[in-house]
N, CA, C, O and CB atoms as a CASP TS submission, in Angstrom:
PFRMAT TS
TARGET T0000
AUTHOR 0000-0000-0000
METHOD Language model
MODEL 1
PARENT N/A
ATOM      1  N   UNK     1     121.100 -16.791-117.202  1.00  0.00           N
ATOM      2  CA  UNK     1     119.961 -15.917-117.429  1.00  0.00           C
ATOM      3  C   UNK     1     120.261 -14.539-116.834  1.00  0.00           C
ATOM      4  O   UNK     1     120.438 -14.308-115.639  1.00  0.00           O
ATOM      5  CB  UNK     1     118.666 -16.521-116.811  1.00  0.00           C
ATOM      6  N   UNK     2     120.302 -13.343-118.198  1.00  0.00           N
ATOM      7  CA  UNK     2     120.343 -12.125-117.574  1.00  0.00           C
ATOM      8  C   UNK     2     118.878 -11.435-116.643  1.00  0.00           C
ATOM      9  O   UNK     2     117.744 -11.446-117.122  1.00  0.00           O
ATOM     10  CB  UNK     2     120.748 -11.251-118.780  1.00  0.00           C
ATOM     11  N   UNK     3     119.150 -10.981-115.532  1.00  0.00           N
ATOM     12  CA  UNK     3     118.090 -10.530-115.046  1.00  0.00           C
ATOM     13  C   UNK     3     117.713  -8.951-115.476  1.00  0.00           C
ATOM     14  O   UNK     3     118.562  -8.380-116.162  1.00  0.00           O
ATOM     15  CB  UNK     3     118.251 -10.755-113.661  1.00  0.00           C
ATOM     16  N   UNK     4     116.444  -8.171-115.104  1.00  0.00           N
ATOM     17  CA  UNK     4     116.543  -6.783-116.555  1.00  0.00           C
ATOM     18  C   UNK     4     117.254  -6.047-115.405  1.00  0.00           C
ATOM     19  O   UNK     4     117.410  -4.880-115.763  1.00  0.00           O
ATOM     20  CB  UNK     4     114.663  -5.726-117.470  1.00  0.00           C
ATOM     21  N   UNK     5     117.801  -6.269-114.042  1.00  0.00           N
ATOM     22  CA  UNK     5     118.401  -4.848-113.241  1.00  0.00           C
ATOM     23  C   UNK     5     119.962  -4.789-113.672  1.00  0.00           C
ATOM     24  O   UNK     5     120.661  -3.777-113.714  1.00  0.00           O
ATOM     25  CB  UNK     5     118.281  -4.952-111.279  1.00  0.00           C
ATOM     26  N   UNK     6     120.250  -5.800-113.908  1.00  0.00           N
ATOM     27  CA  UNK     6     121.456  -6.617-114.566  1.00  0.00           C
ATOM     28  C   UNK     6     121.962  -5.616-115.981  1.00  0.00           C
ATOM     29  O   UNK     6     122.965  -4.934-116.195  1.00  0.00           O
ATOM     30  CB  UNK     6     120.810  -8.424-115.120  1.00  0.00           C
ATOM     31  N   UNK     7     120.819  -5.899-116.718  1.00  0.00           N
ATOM     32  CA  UNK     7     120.760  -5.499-118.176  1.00  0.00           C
ATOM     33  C   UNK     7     120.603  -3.960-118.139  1.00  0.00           C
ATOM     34  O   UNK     7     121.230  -3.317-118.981  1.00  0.00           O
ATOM     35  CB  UNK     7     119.495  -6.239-119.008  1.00  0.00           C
ATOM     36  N   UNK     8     119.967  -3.426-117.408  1.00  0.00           N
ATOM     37  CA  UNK     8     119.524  -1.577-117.020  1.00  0.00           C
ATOM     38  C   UNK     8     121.457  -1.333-116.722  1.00  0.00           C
ATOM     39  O   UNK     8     122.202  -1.251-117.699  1.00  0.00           O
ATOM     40  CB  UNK     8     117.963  -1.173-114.816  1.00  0.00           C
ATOM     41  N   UNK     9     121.733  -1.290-116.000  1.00  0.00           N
ATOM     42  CA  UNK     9     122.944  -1.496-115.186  1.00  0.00           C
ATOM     43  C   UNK     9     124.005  -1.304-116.839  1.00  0.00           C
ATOM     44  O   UNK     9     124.586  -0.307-117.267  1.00  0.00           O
ATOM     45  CB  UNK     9     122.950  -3.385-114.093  1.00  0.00           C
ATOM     46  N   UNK    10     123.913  -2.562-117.357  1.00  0.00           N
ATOM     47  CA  UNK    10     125.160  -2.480-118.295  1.00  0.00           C
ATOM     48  C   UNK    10     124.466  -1.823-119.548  1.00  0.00           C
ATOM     49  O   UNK    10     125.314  -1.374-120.319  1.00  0.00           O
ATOM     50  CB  UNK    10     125.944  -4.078-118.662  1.00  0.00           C
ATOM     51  N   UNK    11     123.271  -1.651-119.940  1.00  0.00           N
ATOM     52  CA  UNK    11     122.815  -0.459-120.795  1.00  0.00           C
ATOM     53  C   UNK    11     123.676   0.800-120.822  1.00  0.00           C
ATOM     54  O   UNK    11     124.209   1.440-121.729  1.00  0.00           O
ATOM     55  CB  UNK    11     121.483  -0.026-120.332  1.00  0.00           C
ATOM     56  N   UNK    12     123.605   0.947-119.201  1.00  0.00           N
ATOM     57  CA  UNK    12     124.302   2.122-119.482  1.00  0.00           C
ATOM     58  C   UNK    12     125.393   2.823-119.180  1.00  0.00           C
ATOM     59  O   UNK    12     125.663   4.020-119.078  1.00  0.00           O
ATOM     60  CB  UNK    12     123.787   2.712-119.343  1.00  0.00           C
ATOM     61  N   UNK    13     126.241   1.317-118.999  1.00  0.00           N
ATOM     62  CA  UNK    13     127.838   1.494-119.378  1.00  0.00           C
ATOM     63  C   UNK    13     127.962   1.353-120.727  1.00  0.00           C
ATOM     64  O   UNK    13     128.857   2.053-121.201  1.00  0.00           O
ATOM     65  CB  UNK    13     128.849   0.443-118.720  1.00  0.00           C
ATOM     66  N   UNK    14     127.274   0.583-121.611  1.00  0.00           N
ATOM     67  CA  UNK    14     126.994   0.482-122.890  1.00  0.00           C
ATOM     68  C   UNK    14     127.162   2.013-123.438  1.00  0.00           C
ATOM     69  O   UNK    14     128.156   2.656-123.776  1.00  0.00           O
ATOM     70  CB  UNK    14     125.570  -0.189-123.082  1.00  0.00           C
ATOM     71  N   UNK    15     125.510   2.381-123.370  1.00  0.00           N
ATOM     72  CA  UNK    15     125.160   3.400-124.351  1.00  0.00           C
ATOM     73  C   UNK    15     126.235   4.711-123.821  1.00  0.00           C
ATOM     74  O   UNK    15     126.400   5.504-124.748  1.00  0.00           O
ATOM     75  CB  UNK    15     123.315   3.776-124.288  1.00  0.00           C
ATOM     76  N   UNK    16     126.846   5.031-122.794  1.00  0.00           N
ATOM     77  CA  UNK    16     127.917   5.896-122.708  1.00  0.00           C
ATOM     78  C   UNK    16     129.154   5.609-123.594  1.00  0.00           C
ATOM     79  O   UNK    16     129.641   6.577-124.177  1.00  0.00           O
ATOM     80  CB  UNK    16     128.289   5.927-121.379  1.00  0.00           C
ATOM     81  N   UNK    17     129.755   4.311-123.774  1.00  0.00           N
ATOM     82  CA  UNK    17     130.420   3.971-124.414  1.00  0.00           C
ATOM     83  C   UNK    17     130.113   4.321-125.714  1.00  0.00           C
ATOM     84  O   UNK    17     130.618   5.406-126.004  1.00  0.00           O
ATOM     85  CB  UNK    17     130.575   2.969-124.150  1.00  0.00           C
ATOM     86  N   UNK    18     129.520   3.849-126.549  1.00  0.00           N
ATOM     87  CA  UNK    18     128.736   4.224-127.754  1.00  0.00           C
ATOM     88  C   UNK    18     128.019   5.404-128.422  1.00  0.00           C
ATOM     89  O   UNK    18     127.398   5.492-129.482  1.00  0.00           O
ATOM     90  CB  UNK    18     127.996   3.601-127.695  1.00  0.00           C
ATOM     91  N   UNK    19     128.338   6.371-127.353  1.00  0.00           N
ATOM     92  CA  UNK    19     127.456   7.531-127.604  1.00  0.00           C
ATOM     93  C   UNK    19     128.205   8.532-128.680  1.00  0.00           C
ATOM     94  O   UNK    19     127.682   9.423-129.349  1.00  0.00           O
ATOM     95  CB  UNK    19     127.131   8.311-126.145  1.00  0.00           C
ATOM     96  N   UNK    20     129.468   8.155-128.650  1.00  0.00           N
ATOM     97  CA  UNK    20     130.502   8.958-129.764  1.00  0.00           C
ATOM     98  C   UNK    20     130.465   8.276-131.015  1.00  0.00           C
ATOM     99  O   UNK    20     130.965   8.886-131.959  1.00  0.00           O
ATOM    100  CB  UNK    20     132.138   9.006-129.326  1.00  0.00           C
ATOM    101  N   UNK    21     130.014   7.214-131.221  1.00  0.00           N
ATOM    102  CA  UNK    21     130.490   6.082-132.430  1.00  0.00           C
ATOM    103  C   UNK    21     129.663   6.745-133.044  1.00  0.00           C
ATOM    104  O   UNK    21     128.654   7.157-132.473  1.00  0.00           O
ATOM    105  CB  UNK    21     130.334   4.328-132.424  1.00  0.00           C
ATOM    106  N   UNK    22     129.997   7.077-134.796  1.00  0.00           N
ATOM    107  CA  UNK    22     128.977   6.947-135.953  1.00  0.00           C
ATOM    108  C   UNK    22     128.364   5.766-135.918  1.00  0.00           C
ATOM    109  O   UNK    22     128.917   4.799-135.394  1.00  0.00           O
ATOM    110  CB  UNK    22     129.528   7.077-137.284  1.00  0.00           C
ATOM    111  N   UNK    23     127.187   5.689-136.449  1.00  0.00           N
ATOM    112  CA  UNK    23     126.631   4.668-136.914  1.00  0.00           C
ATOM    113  C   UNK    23     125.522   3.876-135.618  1.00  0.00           C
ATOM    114  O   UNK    23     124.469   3.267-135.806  1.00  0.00           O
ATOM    115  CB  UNK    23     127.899   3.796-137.476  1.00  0.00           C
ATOM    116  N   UNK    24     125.970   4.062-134.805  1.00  0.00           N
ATOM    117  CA  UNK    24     125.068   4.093-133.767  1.00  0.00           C
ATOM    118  C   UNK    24     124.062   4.779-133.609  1.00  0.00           C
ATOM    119  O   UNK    24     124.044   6.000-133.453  1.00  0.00           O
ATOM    120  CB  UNK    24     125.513   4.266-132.920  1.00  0.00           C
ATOM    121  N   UNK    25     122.866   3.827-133.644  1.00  0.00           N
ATOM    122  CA  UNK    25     121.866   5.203-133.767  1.00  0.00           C
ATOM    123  C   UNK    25     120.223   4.710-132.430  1.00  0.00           C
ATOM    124  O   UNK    25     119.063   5.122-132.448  1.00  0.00           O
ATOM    125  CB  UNK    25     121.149   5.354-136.164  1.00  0.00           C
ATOM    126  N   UNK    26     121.026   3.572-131.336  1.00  0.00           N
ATOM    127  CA  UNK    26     120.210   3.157-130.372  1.00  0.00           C
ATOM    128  C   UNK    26     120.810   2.610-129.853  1.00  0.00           C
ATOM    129  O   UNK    26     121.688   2.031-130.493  1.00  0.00           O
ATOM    130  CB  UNK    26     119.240   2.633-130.510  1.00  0.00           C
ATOM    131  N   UNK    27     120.756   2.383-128.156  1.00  0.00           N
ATOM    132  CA  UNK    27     121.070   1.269-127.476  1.00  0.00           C
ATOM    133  C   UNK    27     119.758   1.403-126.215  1.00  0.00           C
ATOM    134  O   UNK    27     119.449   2.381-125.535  1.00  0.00           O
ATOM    135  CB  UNK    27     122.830   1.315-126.945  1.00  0.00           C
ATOM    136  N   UNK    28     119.066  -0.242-126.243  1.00  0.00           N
ATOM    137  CA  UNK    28     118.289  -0.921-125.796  1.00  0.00           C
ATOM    138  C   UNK    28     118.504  -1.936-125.043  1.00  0.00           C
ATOM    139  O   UNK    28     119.585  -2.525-125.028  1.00  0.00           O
ATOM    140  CB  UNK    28     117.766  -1.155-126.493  1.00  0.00           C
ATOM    141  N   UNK    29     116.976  -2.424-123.961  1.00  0.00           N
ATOM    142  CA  UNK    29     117.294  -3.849-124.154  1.00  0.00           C
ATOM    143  C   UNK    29     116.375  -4.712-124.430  1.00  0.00           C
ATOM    144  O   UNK    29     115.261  -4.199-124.535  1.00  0.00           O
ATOM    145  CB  UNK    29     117.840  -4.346-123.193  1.00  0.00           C
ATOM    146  N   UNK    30     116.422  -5.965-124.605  1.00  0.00           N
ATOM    147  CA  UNK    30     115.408  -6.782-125.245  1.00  0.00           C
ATOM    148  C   UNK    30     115.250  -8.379-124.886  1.00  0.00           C
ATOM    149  O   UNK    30     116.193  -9.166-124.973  1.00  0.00           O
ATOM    150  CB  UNK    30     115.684  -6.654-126.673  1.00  0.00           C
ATOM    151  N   UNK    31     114.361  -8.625-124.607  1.00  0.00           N
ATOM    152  CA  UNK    31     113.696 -10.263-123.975  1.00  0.00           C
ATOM    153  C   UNK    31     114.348 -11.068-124.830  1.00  0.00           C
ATOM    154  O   UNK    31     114.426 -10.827-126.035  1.00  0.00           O
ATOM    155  CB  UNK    31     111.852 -10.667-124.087  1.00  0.00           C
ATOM    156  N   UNK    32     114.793 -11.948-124.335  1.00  0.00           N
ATOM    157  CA  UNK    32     115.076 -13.251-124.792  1.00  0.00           C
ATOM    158  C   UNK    32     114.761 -14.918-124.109  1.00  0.00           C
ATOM    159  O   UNK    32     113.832 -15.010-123.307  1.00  0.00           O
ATOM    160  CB  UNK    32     116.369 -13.062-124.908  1.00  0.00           C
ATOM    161  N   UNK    33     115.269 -15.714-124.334  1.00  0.00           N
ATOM    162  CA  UNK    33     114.130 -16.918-124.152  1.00  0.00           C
ATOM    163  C   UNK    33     115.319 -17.261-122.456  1.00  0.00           C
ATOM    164  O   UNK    33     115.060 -17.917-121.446  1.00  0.00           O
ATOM    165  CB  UNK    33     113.993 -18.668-126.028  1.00  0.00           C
ATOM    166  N   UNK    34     116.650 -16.424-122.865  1.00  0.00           N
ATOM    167  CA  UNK    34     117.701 -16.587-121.899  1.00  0.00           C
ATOM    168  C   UNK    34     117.655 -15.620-121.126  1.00  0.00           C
ATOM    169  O   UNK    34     118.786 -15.429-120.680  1.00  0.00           O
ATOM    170  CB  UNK    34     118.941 -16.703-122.357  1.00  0.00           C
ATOM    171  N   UNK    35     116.809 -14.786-120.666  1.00  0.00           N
ATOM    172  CA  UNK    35     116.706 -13.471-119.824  1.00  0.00           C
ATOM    173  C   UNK    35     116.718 -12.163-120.977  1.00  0.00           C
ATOM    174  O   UNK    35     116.314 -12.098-122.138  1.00  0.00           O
ATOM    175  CB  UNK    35     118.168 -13.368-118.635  1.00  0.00           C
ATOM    176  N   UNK    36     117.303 -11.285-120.173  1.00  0.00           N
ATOM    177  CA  UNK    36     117.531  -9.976-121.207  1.00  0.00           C
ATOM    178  C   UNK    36     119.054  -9.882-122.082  1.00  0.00           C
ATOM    179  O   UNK    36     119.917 -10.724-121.831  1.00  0.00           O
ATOM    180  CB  UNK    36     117.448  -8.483-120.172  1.00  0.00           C
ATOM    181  N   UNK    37     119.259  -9.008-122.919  1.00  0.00           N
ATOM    182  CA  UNK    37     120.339  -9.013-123.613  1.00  0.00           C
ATOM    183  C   UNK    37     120.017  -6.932-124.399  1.00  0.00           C
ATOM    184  O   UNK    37     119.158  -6.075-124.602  1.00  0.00           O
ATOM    185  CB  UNK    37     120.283 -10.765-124.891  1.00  0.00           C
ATOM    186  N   UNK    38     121.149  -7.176-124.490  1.00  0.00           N
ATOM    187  CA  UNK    38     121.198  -5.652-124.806  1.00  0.00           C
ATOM    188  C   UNK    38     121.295  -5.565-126.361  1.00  0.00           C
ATOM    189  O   UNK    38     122.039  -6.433-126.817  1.00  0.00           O
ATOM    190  CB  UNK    38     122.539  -4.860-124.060  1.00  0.00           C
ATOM    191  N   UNK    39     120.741  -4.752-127.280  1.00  0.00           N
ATOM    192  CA  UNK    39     120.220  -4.414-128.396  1.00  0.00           C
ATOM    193  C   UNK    39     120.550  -3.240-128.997  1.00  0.00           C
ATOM    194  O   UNK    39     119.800  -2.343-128.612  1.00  0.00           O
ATOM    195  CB  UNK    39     119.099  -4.460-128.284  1.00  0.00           C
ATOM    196  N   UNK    40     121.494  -2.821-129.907  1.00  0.00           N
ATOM    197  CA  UNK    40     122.051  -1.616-130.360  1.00  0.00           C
ATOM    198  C   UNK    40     121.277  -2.012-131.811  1.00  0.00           C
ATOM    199  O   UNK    40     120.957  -3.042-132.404  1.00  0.00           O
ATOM    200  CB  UNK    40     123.910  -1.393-130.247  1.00  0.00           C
ATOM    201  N   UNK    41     121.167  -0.401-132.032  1.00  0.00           N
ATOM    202  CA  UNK    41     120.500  -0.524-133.557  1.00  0.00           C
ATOM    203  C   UNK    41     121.677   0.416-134.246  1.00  0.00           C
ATOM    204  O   UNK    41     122.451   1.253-133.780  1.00  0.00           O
ATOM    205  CB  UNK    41     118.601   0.212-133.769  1.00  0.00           C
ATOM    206  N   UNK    42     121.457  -0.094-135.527  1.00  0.00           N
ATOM    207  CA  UNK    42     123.024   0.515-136.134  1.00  0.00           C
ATOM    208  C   UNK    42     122.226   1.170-137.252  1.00  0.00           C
ATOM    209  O   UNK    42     121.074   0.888-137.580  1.00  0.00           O
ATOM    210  CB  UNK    42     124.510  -0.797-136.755  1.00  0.00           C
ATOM    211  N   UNK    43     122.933   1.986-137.724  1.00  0.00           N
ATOM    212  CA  UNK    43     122.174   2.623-139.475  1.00  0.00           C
ATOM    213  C   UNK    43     123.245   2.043-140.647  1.00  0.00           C
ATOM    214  O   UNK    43     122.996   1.951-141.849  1.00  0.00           O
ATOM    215  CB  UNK    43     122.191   4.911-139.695  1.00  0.00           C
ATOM    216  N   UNK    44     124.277   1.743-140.091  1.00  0.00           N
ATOM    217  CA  UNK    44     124.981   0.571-141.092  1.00  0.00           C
ATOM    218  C   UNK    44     125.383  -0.626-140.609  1.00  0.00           C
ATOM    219  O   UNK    44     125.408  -0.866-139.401  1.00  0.00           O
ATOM    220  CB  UNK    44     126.191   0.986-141.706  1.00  0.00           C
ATOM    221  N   UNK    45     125.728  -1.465-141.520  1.00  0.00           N
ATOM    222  CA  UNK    45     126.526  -2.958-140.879  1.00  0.00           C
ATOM    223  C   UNK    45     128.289  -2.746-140.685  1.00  0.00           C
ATOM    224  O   UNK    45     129.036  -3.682-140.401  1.00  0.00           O
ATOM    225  CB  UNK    45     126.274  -4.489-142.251  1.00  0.00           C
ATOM    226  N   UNK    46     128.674  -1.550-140.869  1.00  0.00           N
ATOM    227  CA  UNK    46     130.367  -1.290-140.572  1.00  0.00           C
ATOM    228  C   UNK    46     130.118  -0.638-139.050  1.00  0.00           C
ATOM    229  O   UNK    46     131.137  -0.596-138.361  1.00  0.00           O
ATOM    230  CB  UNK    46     131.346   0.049-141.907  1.00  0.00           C
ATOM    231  N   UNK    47     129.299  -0.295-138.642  1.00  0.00           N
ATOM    232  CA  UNK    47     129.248   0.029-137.356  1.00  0.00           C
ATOM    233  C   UNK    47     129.120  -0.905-135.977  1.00  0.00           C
ATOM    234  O   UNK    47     129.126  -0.638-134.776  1.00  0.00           O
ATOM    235  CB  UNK    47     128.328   0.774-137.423  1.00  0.00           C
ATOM    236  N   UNK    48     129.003  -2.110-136.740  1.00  0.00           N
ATOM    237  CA  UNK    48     128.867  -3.915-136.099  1.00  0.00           C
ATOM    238  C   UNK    48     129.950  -3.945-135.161  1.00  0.00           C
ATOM    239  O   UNK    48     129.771  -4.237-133.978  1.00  0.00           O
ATOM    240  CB  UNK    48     129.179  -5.404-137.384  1.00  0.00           C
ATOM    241  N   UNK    49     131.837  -3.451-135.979  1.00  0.00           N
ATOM    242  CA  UNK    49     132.396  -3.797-135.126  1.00  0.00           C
ATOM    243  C   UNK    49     132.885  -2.935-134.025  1.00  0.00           C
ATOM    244  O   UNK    49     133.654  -3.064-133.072  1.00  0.00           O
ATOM    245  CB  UNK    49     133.100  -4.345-135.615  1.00  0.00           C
ATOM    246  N   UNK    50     132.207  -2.091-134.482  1.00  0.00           N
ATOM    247  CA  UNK    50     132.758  -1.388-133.352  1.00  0.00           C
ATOM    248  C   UNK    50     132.001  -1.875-131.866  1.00  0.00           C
ATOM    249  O   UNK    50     132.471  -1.620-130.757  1.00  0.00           O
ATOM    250  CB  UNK    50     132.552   0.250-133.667  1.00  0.00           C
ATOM    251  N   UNK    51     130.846  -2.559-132.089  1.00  0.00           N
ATOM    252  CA  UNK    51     130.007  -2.741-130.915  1.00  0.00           C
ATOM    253  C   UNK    51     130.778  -4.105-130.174  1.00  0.00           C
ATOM    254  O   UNK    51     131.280  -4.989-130.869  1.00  0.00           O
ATOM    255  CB  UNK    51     128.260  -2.997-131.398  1.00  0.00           C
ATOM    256  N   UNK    52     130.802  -4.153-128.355  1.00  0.00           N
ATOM    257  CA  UNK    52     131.673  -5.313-128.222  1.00  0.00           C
ATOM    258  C   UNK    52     130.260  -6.418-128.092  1.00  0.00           C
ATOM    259  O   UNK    52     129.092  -6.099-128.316  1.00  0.00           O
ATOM    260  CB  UNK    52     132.934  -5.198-126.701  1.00  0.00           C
ATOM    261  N   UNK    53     130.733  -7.700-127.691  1.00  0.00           N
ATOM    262  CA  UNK    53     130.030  -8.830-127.802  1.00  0.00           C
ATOM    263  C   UNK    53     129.012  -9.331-126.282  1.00  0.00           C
ATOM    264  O   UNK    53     128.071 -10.108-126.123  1.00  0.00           O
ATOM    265  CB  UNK    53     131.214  -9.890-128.222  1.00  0.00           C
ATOM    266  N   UNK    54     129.765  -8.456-125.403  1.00  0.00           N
ATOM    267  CA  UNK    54     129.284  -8.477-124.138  1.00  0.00           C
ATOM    268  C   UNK    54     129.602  -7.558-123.420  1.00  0.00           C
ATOM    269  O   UNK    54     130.725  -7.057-123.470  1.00  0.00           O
ATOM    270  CB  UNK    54     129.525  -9.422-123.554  1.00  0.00           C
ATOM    271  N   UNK    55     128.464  -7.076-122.439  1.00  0.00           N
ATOM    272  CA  UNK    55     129.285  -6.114-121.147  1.00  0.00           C
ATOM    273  C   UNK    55     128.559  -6.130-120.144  1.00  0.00           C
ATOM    274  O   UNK    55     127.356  -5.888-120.044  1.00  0.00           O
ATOM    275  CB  UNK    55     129.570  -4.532-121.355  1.00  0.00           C
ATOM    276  N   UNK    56     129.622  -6.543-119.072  1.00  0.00           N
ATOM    277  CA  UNK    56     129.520  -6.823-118.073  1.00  0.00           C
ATOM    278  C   UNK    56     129.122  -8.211-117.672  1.00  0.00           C
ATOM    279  O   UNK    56     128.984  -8.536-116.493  1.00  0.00           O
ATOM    280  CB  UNK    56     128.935  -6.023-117.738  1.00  0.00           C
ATOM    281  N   UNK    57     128.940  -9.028-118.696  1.00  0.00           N
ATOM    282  CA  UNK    57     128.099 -10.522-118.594  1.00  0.00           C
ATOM    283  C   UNK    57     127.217 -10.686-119.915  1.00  0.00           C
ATOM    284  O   UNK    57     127.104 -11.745-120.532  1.00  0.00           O
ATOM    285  CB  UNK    57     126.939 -10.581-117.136  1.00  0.00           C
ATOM    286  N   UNK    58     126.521  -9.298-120.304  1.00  0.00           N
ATOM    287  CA  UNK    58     125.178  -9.621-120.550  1.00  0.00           C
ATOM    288  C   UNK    58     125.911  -9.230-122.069  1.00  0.00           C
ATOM    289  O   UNK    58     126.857  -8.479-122.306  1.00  0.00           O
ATOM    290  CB  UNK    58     123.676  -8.722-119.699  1.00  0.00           C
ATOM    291  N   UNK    59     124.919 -10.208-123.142  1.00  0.00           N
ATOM    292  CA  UNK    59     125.301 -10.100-124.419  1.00  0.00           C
ATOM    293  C   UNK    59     124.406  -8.967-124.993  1.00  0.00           C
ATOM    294  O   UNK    59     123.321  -8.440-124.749  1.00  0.00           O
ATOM    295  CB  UNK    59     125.195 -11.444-125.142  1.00  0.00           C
ATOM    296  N   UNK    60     125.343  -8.877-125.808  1.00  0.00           N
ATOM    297  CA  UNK    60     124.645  -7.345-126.659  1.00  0.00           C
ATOM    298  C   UNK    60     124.366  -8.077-128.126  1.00  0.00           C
ATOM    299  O   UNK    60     125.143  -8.953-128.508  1.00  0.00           O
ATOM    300  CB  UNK    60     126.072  -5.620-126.895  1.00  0.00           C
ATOM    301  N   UNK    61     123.384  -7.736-128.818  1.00  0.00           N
ATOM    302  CA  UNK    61     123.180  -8.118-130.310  1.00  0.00           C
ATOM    303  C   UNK    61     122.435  -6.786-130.787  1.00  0.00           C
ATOM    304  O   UNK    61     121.661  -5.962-130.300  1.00  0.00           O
ATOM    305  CB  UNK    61     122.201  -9.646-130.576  1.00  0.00           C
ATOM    306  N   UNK    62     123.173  -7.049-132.165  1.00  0.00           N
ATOM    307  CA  UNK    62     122.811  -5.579-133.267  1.00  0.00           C
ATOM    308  C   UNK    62     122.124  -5.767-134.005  1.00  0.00           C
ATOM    309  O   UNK    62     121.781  -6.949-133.994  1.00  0.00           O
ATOM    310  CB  UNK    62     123.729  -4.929-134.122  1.00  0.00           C
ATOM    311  N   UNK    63     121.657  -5.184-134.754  1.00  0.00           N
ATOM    312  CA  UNK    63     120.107  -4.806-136.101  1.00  0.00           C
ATOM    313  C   UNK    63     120.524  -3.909-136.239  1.00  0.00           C
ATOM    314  O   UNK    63     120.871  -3.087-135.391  1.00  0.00           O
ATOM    315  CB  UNK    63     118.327  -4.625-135.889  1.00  0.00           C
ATOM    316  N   UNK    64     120.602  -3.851-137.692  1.00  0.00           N
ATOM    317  CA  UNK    64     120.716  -2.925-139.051  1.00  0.00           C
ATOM    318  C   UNK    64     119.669  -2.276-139.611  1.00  0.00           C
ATOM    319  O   UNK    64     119.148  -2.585-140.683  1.00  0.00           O
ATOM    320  CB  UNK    64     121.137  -3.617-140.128  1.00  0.00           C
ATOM    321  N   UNK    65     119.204  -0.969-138.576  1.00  0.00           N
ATOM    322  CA  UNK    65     117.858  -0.493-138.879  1.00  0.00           C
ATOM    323  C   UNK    65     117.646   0.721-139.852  1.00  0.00           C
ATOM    324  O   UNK    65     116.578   1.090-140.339  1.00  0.00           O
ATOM    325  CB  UNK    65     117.263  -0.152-137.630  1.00  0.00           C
ATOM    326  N   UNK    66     118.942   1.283-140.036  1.00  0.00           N
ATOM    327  CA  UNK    66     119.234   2.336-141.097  1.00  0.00           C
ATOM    328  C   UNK    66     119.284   3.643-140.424  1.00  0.00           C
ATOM    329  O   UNK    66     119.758   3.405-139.313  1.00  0.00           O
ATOM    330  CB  UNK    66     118.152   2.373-142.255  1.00  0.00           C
ATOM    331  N   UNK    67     119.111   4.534-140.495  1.00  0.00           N
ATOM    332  CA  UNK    67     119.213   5.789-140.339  1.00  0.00           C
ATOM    333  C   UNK    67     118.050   6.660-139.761  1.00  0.00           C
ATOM    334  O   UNK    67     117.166   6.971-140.558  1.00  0.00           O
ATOM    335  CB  UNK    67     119.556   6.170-141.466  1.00  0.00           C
ATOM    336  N   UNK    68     117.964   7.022-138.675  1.00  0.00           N
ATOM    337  CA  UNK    68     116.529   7.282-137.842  1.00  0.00           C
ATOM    338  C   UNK    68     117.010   8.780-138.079  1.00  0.00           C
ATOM    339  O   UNK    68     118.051   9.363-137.772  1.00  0.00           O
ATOM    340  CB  UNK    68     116.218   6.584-135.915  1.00  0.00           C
ATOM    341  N   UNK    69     115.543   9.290-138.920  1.00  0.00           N
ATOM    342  CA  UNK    69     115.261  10.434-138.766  1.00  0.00           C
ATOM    343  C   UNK    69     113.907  11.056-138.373  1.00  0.00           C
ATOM    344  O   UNK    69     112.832  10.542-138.682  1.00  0.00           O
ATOM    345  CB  UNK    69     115.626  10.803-139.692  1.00  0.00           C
ATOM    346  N   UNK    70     114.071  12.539-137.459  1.00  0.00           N
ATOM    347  CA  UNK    70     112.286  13.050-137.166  1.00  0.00           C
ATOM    348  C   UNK    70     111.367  13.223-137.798  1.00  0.00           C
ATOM    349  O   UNK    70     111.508  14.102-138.648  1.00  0.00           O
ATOM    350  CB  UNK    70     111.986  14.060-136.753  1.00  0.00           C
ATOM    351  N   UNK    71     110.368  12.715-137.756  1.00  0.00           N
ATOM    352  CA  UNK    71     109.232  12.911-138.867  1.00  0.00           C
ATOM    353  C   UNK    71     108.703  14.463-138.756  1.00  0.00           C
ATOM    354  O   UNK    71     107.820  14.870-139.511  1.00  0.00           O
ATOM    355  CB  UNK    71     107.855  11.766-138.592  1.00  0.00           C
TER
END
């Protein structure tokens, strides 16, 4: 079980990592039934691999939310 100081912590070795990638267009984190887990939102599904599977412990999972623009 990730704890959320745990998950804050590798957020944002995460979202530094990720901050250059196309297609990246969020990094979060989000409840699960197993603690927290980290949550990237992508605007495509080719931007999947670039994301890794874990960091630091805590698993990361993606959603294909499309392309965020300002209203």
């Amino acid at each position: 079980m990730t704890d959320r100081a745990t998950a804050r912590a590798a957020k944002s070795a995460l979202a530094a990592r990720l901050s250059a990638e196309p297609g990246v267009v969020g990094v979060g984190l989000a409840r699960r039934a197993s603690g927290y887990v980290l949550k990237v939102d992508l605007a495509d599904a080719g931007a999947a691999r670039r994301v890794p599977g874990d960091v630091d412990g805590v698993r990361v999972v993606t959603e294909v939310i499309g392309v965020v623009r300002p209203l």
